[in-house]
C-alpha positions in Angstrom: -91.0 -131.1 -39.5 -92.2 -134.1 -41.5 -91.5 -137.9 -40.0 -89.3 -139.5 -42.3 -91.2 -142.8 -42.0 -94.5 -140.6 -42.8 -94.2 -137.6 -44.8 -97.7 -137.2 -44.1 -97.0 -136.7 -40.4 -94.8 -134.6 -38.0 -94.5 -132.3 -35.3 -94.7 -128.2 -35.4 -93.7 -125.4 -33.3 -95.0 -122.1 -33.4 -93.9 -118.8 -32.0 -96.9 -116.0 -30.8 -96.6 -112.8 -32.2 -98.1 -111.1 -29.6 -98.5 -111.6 -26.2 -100.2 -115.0 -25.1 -102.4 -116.0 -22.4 -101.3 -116.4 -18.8 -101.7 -120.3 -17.5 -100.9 -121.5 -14.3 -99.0 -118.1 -13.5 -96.6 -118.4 -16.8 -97.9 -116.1 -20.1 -97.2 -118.9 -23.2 -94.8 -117.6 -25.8 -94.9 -121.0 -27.9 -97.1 -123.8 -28.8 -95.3 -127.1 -29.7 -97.8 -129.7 -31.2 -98.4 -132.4 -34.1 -99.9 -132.5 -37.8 -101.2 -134.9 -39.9 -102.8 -134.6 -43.2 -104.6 -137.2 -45.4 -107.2 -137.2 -48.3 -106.7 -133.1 -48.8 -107.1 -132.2 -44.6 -104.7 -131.2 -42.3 -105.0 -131.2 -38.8 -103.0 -129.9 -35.7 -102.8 -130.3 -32.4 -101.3 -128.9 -29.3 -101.4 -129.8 -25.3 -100.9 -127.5 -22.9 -100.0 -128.1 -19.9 -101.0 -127.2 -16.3 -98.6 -127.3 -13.8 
């Protein structure tokens, strides 16, 4: 979803299609992270947590 203030900016959320590695005893299902793109590159990034 694009930041209205930036349309070159915004936040993402992507489901696994299969099953995802196990941290800290709980298997991830989901990553929720950020983009950005500027002068024809896009980048992402996510955080994952460790409880």
């Amino acid at each position: 979803r694009a930041d209205p203030a930036d349309p070159c900016r915004g936040t993402l959320h992507a489901a696994l299609l299969v099953p995802g590695p196990t941290v800290g005893g709980r298997r991830l299902a989901r990553f929720e992270g950020r983009w950005a793109a500027r002068n024809g590159l896009v980048a992402t990034a996510v955080a994952v947590p460790y409880p």
